[in-house]
C-alpha positions as CSV (number, residue, x, y, z in Angstrom):
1,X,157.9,-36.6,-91.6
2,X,156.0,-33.9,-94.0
3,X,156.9,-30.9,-95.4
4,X,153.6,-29.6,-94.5
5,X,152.4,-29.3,-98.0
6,X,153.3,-32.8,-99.5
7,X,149.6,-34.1,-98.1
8,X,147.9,-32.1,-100.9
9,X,149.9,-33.5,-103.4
10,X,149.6,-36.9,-102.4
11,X,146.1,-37.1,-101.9
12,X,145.3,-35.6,-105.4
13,X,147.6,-37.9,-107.0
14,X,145.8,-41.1,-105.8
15,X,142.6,-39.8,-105.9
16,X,142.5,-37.8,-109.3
17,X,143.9,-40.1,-111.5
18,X,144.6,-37.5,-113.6
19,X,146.5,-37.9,-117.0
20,X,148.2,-34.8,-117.1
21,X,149.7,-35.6,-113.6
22,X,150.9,-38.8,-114.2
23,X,152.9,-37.6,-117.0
24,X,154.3,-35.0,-114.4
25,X,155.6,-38.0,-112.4
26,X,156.5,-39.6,-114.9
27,X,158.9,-36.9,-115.7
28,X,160.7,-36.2,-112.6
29,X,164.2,-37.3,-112.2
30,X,164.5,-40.9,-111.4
31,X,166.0,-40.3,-107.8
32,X,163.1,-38.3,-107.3
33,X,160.3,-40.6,-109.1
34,X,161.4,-43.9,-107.4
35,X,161.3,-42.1,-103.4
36,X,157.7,-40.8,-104.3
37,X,156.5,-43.8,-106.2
38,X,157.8,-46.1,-102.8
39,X,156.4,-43.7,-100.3
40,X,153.0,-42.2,-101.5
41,X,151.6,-44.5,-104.4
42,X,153.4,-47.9,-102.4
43,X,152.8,-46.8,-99.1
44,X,156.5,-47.4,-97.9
45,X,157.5,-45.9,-94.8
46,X,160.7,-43.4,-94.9
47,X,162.7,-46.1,-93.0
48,X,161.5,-48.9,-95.5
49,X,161.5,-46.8,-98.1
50,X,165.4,-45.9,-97.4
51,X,166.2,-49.9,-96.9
52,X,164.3,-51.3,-100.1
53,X,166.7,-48.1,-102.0
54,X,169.7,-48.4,-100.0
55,X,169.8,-44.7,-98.8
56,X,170.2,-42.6,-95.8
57,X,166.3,-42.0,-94.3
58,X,167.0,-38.2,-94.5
59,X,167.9,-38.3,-98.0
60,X,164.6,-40.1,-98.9
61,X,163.2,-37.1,-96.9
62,X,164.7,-34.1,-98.5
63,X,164.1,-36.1,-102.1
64,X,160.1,-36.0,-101.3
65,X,160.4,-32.7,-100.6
66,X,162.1,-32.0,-103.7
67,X,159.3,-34.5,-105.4
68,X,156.1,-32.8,-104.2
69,X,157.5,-29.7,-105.2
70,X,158.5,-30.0,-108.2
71,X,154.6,-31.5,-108.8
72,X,152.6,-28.8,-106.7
73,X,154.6,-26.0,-109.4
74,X,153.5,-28.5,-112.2
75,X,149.9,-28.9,-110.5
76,X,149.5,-25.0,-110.8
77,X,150.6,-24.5,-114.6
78,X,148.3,-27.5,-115.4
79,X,145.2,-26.2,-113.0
80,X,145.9,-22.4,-114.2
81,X,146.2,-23.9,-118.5
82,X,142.8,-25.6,-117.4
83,X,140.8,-23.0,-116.1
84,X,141.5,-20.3,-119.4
């Protein structure tokens, strides 16, 4: 399961390393930080993902969704601040 964009997001986020971005994870709600921590940084699956948190495999779904997101609108304020 992707939202078709969430592959961007992830890639840069393991890749990049980047200090700014972190501190965008860092502030997402917990619901949200824990499902993308599990999945993209951990490497969960959706179903394991959903056991380890004791939630429904569609709500760790739709709460990725919301995840990457919330960080590709954070991505474009910090990519647009760096570029003036």
């Amino acid at each position: 399961m992707n939202d078709g964009h969430g592959e961007v997001v992830d890639e840069l986020v393991r890749r990049e390393g980047h200090q700014q971005l972190r501190n965008e994870i860092e502030q997402l709600p917990d619901s949200l930080r824990h499902i993308f921590v599990v999945v993209v940084l951990d490497g969960y699956t959706y179903r394991q993902a959903a056991e380890l948190l004791s939630i429904p495999v569609g709500t760790v779904a739709a709460r990725l969704i919301d995840a990457r997101g919330r960080l590709r609108r954070s991505m474009g304020r910090l990519f647009s601040e760096e570029v003036k």
